[in-house]
C-alpha positions as CSV (number, residue, x, y, z in Angstrom):
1,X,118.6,-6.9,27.4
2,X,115.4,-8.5,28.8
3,X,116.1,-12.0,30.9
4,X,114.3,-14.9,30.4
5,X,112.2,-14.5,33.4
6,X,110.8,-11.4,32.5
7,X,110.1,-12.7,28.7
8,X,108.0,-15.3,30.2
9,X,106.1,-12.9,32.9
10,X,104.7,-10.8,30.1
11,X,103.7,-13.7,28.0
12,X,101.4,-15.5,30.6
13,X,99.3,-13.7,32.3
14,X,98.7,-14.4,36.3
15,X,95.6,-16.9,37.4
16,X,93.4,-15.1,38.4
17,X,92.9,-13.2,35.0
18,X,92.4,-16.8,33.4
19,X,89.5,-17.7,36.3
20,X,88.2,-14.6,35.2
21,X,87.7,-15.2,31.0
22,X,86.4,-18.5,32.0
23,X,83.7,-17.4,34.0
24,X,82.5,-14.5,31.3
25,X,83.2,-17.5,28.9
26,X,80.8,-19.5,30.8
27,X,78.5,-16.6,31.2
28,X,78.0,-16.5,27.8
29,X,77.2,-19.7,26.6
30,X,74.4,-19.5,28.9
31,X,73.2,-16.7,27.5
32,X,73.3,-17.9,24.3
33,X,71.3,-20.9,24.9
34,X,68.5,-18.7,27.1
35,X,68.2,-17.2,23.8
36,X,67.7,-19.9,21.5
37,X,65.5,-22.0,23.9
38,X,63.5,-19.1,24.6
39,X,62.9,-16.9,21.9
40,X,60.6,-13.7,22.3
41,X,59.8,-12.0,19.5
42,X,60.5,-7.8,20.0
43,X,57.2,-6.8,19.2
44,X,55.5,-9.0,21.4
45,X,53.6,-7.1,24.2
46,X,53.7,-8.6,27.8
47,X,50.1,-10.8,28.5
48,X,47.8,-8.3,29.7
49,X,45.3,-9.4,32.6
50,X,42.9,-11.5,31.1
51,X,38.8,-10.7,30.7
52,X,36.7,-11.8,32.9
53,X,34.0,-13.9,30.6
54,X,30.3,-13.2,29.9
55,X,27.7,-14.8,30.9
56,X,25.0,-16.1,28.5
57,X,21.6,-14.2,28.2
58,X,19.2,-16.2,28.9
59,X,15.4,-15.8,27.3
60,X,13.4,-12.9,28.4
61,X,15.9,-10.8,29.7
62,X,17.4,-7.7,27.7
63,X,16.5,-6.9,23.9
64,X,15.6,-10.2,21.7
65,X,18.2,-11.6,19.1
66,X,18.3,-10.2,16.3
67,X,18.5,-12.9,13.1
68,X,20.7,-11.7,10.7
69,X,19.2,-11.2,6.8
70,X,21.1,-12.0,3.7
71,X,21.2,-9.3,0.9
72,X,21.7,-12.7,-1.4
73,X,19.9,-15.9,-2.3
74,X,16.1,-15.7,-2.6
75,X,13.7,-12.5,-3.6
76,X,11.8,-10.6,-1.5
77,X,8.4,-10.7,-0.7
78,X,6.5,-8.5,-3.4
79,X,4.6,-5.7,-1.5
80,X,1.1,-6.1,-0.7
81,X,-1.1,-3.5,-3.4
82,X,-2.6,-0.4,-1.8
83,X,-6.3,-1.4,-1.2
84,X,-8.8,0.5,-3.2
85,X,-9.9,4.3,-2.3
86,X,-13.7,4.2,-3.4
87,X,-15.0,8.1,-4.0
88,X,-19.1,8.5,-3.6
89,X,-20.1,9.9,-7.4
90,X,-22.6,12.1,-5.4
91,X,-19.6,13.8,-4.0
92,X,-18.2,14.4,-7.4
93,X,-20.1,17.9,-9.5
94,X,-21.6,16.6,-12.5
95,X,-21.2,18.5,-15.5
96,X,-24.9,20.2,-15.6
97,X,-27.5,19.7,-12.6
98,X,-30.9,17.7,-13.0
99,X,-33.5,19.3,-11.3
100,X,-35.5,16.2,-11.4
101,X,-32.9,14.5,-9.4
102,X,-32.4,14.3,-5.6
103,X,-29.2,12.9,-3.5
104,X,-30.9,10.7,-1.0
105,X,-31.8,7.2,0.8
106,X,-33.7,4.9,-1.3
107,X,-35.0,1.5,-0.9
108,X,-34.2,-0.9,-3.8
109,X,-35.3,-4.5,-3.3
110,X,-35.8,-4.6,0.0
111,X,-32.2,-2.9,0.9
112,X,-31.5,0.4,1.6
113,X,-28.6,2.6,-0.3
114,X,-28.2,6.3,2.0
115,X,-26.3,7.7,-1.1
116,X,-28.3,7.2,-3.9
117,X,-29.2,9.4,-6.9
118,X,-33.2,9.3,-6.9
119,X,-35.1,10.2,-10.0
120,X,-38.7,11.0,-10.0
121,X,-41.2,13.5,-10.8
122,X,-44.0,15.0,-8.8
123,X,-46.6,16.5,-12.0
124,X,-44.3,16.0,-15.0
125,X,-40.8,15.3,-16.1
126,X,-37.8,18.0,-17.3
127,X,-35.7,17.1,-20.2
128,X,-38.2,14.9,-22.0
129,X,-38.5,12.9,-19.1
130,X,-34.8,11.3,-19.3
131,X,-32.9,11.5,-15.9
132,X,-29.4,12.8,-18.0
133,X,-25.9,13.5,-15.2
134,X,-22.4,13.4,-17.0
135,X,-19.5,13.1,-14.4
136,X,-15.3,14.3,-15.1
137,X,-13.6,11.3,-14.1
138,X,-10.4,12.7,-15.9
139,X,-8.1,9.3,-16.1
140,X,-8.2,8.5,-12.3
141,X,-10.2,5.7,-11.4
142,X,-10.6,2.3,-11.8
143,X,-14.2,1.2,-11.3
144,X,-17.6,2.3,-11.0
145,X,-20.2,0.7,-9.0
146,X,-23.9,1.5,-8.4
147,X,-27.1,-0.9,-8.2
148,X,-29.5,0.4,-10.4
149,X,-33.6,-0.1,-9.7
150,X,-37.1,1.2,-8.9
151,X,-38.0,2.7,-5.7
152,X,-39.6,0.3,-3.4
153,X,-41.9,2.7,-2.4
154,X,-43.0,4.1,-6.0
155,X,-46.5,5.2,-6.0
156,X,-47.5,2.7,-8.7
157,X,-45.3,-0.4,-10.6
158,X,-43.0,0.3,-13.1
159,X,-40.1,-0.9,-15.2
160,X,-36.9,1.7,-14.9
161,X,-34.2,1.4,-17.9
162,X,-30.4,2.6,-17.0
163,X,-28.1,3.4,-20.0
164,X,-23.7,4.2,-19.1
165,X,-21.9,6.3,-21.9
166,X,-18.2,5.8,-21.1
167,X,-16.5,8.8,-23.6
168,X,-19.6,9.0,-25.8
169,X,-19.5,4.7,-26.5
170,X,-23.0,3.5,-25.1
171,X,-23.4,0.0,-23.0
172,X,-26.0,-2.2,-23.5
173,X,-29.3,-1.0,-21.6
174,X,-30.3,-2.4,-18.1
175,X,-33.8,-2.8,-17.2
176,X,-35.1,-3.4,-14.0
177,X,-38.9,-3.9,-12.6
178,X,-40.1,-2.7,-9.0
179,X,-39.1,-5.2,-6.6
180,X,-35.6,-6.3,-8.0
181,X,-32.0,-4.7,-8.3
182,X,-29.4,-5.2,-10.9
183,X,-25.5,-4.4,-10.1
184,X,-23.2,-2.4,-12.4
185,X,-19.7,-3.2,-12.1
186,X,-17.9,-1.4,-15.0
187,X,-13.8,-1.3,-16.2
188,X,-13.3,2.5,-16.3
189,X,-9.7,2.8,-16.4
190,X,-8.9,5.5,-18.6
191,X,-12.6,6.8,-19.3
192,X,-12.5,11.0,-19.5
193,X,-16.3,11.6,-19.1
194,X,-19.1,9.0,-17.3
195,X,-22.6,9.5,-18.6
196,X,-25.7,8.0,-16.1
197,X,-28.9,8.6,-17.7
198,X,-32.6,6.7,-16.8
199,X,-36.1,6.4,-17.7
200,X,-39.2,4.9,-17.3
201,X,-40.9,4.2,-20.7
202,X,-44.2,5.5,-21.7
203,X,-43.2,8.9,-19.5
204,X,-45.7,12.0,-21.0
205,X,-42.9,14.2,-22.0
206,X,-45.6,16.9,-23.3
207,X,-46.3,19.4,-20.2
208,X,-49.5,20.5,-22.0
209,X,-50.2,17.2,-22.1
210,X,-49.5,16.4,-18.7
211,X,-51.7,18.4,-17.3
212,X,-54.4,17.2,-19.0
213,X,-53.8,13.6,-17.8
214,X,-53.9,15.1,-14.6
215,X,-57.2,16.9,-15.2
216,X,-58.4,13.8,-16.3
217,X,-57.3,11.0,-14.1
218,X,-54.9,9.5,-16.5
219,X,-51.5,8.5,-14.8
220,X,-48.4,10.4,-16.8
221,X,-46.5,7.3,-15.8
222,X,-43.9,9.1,-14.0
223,X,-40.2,7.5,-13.0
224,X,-39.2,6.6,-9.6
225,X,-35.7,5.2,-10.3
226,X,-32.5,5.4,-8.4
227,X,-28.7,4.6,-9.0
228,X,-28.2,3.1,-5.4
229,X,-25.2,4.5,-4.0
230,X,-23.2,4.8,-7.3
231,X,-19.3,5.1,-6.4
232,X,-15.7,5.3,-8.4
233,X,-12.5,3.7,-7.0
234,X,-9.0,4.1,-7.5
């Protein structure tokens, strides 16, 4: 039989076992309220050292700012259209030659024109005395330019006409006396063929006839004209 003393020994334990749960009691509470006062999330990294900061660029030194563009809002400037490329027609090969004409300077009212197609005949005129030059412009230019007149230093006055064929249609004539100038500005977009021809009226067209004016004394009336520095552009 167990005694009473022993019954009670087994039921309560000895004092320093209860000092003991008091203090992990204590312990615990403590903990508990570390936690909820000071919550840290797990994936939280520790604070790094922090970066030192950077100093403002001031003007002049290092590349310039760049300001930012916006895809949106507003349209572009339209570009700018390639400037004309102008082509001398003497560098172009006409269809058939002239012998009666020469690639030269010539002196139209008092200016100069270094590329011009001179027209003139020393004792009579070829091709019934009509200056006749077809160019290929083939579709690829724009304008053609060329002052038409007599050459200032033509042995005696005379009056030159210029006729333009643009694909066989004929413009109106241009007449010009010795002394003066006219310009020809022409639309020749699409034109296949130019056609430049000149005269002087009243030209002997007759060799035989020709040379008997010159037996005689009689002028022949011969043409001094030029197309002063006739040119296509693009």
């Amino acid at each position: 039989m167990t005694t009473p003393d022993r019954e009670a020994g087994r039921r309560r334990p000895p004092p320093s076992l209860e000092a003991w749960a008091v203090v992990v009691a204590v312990i615990s509470v403590l903990v508990a309220l570390g936690a909820w006062f000071f919550p840290q999330s797990p994936g939280t990294p520790p604070p790094g050292p922090s970066t030192p900061p950077v100093p403002p660029q001031t003007a002049g030194t290092g590349s310039p700012p760049v300001t930012p563009t916006s895809s949106s809002g507003g349209e572009s400037p339209s570009p700018s259209p390639p400037p004309p490329v102008n082509k001398w027609l003497t560098d172009l090969e006409p269809v058939k030659d002239d012998s009666d004409v020469e690639i030269e300077g010539v002196s139209i009212g008092g200016t100069m024109y270094e590329r011009s197609l001179h027209y003139s005949c020393s004792a009579f005129c070829n091709d019934e005395g009509i200056s006749d030059l077809t160019y290929v412009l083939g579709k690829s230019y724009r304008t053609f330019r060329a002052v038409a007149g007599v050459n200032d230093a033509a042995g005696e006055p005379q009056e030159g006409v210029f006729l333009v064929s643009l694909d066989g249609r004929d413009l109106d004539p241009v007449r010009v006396t010795q002394g003066h100038h006219r310009t020809i500005k022409l639309d020749v977009r699409g034109v296949i063929r130019l056609r430049l021809r000149a005269y002087r009226p009243g030209t002997t067209r007759n060799p035989a006839m020709a040379g008997a004016n010159i037996a005689g004394g009689v002028s022949n009336r011969l043409p001094d004209l030029a197309w002063g520095d006739p040119k296509v552009s693009r």
